[in-house]
N, C-alpha and C positions, 0 to 999 in steps of 0.2 A: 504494500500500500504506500503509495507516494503523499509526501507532507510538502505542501507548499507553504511556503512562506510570502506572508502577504505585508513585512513590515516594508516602507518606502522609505527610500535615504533619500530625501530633497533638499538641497541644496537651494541659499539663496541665488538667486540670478545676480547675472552680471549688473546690471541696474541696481538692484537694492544694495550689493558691494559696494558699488561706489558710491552710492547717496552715504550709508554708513560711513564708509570713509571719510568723506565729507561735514556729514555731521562731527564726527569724531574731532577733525581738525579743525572746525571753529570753535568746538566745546574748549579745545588743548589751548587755543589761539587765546578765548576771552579770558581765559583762568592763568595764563600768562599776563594779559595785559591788567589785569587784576592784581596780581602778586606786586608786578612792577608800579604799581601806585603807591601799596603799600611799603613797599621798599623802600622807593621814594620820600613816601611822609619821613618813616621810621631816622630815614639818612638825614634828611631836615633839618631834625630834633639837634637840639643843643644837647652836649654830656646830662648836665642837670637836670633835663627833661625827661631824657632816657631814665636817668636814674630814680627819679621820679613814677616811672612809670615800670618801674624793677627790671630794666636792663641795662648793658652796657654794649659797647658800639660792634664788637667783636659776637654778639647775641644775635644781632639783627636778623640774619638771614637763618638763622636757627628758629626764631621767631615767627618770622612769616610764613616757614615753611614744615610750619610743627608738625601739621596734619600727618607729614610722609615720615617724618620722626617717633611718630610714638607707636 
């Protein structure tokens, strides 16, 4: 007695790849240009403001980018 197998491997299309991709690289692109504001401010900051604010200048980029750190 033969068993067929009826599960289906579908594969997105060439089209929805790229629109993903697409999406993906303005997701990557805003969340860049985001960082780099914050960076900005941060760099701004006078010492005593930073410190104020419990950092110091060598923290900064530890700081903006905690999220990938913890």
């Amino acid at each position: 007695m033969a068993v067929l197998d009826h599960s289906v491997s579908i594969e997105p299309s060439f089209f929805a790849r790229v629109g993903s991709a697409i999406a993906t690289a303005f997701e990557n692109y805003t969340l860049a240009r985001s960082r780099s504001a914050e960076f900005e401010y941060y760099e701004s900051l006078s010492d005593s403001e930073l410190a104020a604010k419990g950092l110091k200048r060598d923290e900064i980029a530890l700081h903006v980018f905690r999220d990938h750190y913890l």
